[in-house]
PDB file of N, CA, C and O in Angstrom, chain B, residues numbered from 101:
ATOM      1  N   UNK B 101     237.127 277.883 106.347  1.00  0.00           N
ATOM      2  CA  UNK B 101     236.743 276.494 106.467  1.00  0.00           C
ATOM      3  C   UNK B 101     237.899 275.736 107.126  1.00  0.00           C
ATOM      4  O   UNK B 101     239.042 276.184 107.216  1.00  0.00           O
ATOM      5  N   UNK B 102     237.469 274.475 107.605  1.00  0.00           N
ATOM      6  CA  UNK B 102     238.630 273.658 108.679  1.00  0.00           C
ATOM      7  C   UNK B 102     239.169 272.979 107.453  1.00  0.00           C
ATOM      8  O   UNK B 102     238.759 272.999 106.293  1.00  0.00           O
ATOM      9  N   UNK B 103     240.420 272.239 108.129  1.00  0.00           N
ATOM     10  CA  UNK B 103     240.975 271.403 106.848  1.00  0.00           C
ATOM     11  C   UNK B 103     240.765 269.953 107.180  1.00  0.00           C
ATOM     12  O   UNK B 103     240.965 269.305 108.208  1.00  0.00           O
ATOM     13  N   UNK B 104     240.259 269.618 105.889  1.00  0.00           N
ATOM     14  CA  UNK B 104     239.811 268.371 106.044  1.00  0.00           C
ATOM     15  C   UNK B 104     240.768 267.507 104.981  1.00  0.00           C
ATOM     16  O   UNK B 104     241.481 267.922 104.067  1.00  0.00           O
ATOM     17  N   UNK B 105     240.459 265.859 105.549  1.00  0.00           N
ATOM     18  CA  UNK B 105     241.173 264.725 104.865  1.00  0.00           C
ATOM     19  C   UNK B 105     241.109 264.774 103.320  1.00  0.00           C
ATOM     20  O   UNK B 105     239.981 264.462 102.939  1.00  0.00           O
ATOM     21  N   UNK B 106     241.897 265.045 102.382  1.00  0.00           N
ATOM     22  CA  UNK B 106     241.397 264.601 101.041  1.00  0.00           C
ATOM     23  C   UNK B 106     240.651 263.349 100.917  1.00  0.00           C
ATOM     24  O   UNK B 106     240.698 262.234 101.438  1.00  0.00           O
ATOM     25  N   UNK B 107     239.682 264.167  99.705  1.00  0.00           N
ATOM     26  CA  UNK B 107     238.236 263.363  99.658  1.00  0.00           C
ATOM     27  C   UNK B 107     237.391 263.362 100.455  1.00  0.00           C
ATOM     28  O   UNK B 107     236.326 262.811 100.178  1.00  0.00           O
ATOM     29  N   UNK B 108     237.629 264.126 102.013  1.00  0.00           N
ATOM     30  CA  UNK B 108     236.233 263.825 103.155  1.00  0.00           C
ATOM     31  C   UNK B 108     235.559 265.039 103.319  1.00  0.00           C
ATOM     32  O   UNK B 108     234.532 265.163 103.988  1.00  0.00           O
ATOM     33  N   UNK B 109     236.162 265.992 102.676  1.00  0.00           N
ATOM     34  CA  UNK B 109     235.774 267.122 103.044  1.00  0.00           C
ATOM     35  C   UNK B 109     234.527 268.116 101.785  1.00  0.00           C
ATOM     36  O   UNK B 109     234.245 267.573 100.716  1.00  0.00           O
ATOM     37  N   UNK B 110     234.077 269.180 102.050  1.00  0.00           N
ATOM     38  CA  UNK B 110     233.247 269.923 101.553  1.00  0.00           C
ATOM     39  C   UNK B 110     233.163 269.390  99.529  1.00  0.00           C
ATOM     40  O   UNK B 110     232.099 269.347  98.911  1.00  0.00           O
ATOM     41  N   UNK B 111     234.220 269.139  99.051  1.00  0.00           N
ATOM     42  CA  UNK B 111     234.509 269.117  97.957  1.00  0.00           C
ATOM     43  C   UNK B 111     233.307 267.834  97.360  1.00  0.00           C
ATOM     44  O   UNK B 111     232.747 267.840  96.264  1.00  0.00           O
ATOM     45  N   UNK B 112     233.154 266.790  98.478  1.00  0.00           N
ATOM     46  CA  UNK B 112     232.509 265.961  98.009  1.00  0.00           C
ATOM     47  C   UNK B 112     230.953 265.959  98.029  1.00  0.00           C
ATOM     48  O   UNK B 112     230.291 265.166  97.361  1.00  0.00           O
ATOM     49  N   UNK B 113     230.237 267.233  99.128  1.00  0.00           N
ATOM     50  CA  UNK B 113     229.202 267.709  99.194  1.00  0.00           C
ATOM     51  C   UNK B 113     228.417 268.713  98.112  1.00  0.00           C
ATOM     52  O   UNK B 113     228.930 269.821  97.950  1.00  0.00           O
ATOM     53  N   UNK B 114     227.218 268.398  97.369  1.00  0.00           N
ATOM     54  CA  UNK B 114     227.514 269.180  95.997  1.00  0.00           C
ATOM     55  C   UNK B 114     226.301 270.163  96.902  1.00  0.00           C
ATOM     56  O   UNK B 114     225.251 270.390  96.302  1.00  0.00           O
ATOM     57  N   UNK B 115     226.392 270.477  97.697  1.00  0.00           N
ATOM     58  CA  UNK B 115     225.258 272.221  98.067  1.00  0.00           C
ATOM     59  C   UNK B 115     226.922 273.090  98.436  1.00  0.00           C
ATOM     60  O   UNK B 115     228.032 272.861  97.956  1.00  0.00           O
ATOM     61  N   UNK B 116     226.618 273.812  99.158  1.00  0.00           N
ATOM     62  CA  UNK B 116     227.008 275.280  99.563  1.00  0.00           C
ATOM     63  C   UNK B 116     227.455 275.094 100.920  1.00  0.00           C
ATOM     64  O   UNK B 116     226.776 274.695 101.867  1.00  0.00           O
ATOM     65  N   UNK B 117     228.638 275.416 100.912  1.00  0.00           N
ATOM     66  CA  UNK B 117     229.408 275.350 102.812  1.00  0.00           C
ATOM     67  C   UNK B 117     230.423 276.606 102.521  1.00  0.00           C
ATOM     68  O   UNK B 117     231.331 276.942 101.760  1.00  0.00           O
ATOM     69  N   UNK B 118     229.616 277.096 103.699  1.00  0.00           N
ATOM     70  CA  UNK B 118     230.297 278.001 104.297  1.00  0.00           C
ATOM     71  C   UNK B 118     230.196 278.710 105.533  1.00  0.00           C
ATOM     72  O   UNK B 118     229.144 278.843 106.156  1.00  0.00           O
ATOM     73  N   UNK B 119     231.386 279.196 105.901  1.00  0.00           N
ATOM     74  CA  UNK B 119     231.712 279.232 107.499  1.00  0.00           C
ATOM     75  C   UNK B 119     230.728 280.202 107.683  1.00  0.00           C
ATOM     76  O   UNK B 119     230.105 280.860 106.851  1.00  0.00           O
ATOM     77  N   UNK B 120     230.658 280.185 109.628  1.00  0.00           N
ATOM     78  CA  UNK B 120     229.362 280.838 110.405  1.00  0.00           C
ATOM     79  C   UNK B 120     230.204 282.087 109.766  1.00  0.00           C
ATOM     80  O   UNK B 120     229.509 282.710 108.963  1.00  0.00           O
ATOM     81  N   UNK B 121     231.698 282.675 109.941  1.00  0.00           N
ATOM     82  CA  UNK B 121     231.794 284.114 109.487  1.00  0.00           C
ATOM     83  C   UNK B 121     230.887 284.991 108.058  1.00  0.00           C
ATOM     84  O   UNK B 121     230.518 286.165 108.050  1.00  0.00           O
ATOM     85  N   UNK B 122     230.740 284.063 107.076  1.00  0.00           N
ATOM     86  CA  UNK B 122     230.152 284.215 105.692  1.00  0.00           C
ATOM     87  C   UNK B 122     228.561 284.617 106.338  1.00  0.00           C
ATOM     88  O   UNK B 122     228.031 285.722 106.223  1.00  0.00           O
ATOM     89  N   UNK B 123     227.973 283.422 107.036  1.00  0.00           N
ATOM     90  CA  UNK B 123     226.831 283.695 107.486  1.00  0.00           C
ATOM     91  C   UNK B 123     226.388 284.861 108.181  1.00  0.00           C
ATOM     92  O   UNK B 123     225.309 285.422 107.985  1.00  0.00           O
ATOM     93  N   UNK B 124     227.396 285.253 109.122  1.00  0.00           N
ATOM     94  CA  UNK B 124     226.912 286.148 110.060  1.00  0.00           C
ATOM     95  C   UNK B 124     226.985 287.877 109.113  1.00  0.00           C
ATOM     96  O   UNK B 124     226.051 288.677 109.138  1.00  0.00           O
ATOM     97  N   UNK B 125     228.141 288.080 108.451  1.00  0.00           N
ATOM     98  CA  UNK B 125     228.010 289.050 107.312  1.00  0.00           C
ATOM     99  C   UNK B 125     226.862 289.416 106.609  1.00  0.00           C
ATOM    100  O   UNK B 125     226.765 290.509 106.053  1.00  0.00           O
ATOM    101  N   UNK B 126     225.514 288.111 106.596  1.00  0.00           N
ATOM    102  CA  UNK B 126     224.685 288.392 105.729  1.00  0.00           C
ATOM    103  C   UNK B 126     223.370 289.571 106.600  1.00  0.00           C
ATOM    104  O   UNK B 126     223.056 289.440 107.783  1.00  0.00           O
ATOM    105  N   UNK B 127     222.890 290.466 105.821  1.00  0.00           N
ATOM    106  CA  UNK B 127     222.043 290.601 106.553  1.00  0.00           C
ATOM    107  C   UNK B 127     220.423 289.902 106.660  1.00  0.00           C
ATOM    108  O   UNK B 127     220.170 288.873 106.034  1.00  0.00           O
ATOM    109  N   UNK B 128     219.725 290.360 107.236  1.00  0.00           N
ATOM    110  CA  UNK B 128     218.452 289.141 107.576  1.00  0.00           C
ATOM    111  C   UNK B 128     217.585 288.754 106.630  1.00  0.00           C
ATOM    112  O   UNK B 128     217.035 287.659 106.745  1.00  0.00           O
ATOM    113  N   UNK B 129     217.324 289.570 105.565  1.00  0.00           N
ATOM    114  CA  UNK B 129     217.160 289.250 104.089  1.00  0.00           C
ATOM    115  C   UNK B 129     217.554 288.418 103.031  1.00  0.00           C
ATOM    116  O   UNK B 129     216.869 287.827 102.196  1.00  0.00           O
ATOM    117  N   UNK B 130     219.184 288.481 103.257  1.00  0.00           N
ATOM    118  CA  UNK B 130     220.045 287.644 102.141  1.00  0.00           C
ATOM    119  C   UNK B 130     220.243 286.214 103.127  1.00  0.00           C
ATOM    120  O   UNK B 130     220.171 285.119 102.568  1.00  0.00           O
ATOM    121  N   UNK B 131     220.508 286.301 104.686  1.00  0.00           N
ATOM    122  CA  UNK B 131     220.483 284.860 105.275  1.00  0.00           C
ATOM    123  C   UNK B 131     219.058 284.427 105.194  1.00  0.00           C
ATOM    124  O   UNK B 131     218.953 283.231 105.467  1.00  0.00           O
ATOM    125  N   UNK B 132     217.766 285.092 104.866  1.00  0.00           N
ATOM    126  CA  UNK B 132     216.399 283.898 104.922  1.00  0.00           C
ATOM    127  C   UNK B 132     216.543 283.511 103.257  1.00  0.00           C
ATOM    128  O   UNK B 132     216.109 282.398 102.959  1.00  0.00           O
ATOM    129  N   UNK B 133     217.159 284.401 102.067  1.00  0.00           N
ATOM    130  CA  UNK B 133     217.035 283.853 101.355  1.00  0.00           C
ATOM    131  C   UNK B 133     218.074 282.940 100.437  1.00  0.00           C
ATOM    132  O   UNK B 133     217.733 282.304  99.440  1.00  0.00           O
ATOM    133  N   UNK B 134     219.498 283.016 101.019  1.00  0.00           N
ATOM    134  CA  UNK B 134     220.034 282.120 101.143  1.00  0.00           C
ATOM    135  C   UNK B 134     220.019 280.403 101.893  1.00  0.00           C
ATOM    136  O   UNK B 134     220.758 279.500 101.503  1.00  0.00           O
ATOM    137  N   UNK B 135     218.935 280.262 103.090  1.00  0.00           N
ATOM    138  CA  UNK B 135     218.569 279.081 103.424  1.00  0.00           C
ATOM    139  C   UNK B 135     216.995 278.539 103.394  1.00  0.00           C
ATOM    140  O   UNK B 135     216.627 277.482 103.907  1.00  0.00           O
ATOM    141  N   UNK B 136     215.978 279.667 102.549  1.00  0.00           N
ATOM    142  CA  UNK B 136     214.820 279.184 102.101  1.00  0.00           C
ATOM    143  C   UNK B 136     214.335 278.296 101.063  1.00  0.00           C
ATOM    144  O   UNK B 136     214.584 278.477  99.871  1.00  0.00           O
ATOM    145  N   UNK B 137     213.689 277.401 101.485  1.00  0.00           N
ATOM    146  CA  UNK B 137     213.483 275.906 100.843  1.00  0.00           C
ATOM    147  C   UNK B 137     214.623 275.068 100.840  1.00  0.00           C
ATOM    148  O   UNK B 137     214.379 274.157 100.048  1.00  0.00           O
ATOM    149  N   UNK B 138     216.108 274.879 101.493  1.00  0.00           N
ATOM    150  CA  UNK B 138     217.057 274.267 101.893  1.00  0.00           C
ATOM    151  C   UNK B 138     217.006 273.079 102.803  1.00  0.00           C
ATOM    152  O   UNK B 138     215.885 272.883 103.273  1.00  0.00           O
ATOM    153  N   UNK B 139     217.525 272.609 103.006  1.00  0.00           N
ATOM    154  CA  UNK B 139     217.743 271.325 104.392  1.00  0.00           C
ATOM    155  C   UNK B 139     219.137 272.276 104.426  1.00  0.00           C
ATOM    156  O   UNK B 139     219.783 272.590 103.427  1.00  0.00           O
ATOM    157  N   UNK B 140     219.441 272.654 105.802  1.00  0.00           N
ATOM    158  CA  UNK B 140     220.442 272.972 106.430  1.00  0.00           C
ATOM    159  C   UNK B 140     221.399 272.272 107.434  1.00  0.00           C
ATOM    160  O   UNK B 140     220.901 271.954 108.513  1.00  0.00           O
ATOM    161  N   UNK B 141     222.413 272.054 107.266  1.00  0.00           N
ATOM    162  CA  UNK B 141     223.234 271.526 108.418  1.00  0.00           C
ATOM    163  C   UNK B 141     224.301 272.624 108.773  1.00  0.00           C
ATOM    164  O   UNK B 141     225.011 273.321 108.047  1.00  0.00           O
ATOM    165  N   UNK B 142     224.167 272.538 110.180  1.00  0.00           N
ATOM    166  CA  UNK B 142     224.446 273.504 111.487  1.00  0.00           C
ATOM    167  C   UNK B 142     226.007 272.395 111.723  1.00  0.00           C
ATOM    168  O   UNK B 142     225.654 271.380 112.324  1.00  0.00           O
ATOM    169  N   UNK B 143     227.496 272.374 111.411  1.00  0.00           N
ATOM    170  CA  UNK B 143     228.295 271.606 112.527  1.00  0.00           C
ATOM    171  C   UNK B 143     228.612 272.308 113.351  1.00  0.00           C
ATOM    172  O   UNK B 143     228.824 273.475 113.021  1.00  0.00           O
ATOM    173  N   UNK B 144     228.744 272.007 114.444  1.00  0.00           N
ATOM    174  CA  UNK B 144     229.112 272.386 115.841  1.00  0.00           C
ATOM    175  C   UNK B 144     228.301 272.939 116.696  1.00  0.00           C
ATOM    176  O   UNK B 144     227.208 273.135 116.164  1.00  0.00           O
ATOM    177  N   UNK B 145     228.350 273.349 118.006  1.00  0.00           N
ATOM    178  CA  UNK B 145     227.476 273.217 119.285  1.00  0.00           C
ATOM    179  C   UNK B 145     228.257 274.563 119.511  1.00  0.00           C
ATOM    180  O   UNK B 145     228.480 274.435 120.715  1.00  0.00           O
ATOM    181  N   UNK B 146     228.750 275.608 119.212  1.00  0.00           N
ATOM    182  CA  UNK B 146     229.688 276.688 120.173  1.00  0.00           C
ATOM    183  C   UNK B 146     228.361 277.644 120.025  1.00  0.00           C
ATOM    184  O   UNK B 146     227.397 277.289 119.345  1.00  0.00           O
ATOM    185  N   UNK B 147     228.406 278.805 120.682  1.00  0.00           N
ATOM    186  CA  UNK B 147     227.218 279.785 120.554  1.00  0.00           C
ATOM    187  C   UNK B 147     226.911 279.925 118.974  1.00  0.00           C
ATOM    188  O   UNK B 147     225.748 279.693 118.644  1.00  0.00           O
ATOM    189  N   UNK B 148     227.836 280.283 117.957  1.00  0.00           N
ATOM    190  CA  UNK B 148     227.504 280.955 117.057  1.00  0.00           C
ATOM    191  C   UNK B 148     227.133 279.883 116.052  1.00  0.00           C
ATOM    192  O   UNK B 148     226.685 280.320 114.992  1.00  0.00           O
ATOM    193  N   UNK B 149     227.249 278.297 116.196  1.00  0.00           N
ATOM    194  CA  UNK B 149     226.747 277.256 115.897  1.00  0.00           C
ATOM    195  C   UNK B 149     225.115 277.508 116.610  1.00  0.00           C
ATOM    196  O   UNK B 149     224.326 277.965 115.783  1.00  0.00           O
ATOM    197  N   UNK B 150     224.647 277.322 117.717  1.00  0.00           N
ATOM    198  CA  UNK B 150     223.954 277.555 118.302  1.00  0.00           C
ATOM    199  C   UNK B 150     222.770 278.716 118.090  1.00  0.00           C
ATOM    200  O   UNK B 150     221.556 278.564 118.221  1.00  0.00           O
ATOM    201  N   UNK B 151     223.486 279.893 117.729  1.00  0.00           N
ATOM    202  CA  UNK B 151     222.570 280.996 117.359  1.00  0.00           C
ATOM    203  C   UNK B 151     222.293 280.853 115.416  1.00  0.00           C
ATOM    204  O   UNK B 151     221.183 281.221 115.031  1.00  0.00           O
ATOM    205  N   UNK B 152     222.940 280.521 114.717  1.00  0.00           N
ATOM    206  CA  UNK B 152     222.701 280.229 113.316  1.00  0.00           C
ATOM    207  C   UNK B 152     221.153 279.041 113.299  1.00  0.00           C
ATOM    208  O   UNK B 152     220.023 279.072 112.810  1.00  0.00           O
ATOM    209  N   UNK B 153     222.025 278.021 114.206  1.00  0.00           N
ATOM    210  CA  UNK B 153     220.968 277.243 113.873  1.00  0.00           C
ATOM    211  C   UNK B 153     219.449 277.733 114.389  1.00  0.00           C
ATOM    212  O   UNK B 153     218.467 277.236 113.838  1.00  0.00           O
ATOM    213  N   UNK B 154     219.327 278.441 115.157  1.00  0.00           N
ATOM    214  CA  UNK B 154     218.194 279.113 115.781  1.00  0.00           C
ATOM    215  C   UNK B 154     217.528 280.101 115.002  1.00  0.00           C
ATOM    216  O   UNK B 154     216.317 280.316 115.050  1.00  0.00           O
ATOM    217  N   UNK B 155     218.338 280.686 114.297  1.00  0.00           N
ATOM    218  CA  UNK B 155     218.054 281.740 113.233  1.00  0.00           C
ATOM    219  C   UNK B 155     217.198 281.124 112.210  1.00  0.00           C
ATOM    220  O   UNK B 155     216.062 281.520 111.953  1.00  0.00           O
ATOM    221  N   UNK B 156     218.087 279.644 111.349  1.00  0.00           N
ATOM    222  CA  UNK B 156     217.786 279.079 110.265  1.00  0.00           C
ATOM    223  C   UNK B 156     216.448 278.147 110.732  1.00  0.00           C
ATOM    224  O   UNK B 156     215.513 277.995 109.946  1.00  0.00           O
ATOM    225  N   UNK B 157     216.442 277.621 111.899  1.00  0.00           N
ATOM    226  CA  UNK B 157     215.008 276.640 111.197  1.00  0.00           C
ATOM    227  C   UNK B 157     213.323 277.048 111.475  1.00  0.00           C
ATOM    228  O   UNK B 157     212.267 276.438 111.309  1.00  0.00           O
ATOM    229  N   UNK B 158     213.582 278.011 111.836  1.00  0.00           N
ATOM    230  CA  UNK B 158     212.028 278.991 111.266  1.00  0.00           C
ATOM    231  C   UNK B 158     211.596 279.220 110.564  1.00  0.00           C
ATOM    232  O   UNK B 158     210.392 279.450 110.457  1.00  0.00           O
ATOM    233  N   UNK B 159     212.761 279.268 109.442  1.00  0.00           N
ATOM    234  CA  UNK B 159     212.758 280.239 107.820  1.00  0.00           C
ATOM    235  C   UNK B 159     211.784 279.004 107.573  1.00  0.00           C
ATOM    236  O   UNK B 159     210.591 279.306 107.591  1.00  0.00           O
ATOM    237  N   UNK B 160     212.124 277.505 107.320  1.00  0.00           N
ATOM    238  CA  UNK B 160     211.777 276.659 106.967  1.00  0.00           C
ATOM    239  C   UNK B 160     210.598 275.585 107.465  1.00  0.00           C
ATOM    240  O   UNK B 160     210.314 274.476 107.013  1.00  0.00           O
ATOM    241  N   UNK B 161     210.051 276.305 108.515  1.00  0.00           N
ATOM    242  CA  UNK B 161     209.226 275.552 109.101  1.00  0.00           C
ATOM    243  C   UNK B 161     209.765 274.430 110.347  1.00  0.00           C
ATOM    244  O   UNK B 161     209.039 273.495 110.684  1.00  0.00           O
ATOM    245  N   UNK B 162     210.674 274.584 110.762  1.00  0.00           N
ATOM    246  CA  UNK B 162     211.505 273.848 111.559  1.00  0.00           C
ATOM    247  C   UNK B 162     211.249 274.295 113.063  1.00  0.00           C
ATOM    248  O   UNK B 162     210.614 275.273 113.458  1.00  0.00           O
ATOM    249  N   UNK B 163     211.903 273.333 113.784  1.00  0.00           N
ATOM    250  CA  UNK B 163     211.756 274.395 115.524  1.00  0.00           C
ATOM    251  C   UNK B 163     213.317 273.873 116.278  1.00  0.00           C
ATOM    252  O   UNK B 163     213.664 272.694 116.356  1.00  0.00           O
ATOM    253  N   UNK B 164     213.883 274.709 116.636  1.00  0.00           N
ATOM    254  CA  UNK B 164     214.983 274.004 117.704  1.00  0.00           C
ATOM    255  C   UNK B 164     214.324 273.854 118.900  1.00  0.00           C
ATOM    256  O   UNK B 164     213.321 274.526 119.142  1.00  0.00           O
ATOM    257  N   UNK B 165     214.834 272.929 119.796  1.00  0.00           N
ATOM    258  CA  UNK B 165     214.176 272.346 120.940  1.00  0.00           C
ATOM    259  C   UNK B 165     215.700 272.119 121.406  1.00  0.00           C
ATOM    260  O   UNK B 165     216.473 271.255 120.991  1.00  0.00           O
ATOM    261  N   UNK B 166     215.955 273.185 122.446  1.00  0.00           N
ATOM    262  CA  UNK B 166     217.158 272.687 122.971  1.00  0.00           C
ATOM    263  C   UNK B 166     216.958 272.540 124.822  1.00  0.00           C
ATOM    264  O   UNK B 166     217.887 272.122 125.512  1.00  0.00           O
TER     265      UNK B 166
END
């Protein structure tokens, strides 16, 4: 995880953050059921921002439109 300002960071978010590395480890089973029935947030735009979020909003009924 990046380092963030005390108080601005993950600590004050009460779901689950964790980096695309954690994510990409999972296999396709444990990532649909780790983000099924979730609201997900994707930060950043780099490919592997890019390919997560593409992965995740199907599970949920979602569509990327890029």
């Amino acid at each position: 995880m990046p380092k963030f300002p005390v108080g601005k960071g993950p600590e004050i978010f009460r779901g689950k953050a964790i980096h695309s590395m954690e994510y990409a480890a999972m296999d396709d089973d444990k990532a649909e059921a780790f983000v099924k029935g979730k609201k997900v947030v994707v930060v950043g735009f780099g490919k592997t921002g890019l390919d997560i979020a593409r992965e995740c909003a199907p599970i949920n009924g979602w569509f990327l439109v890029t």
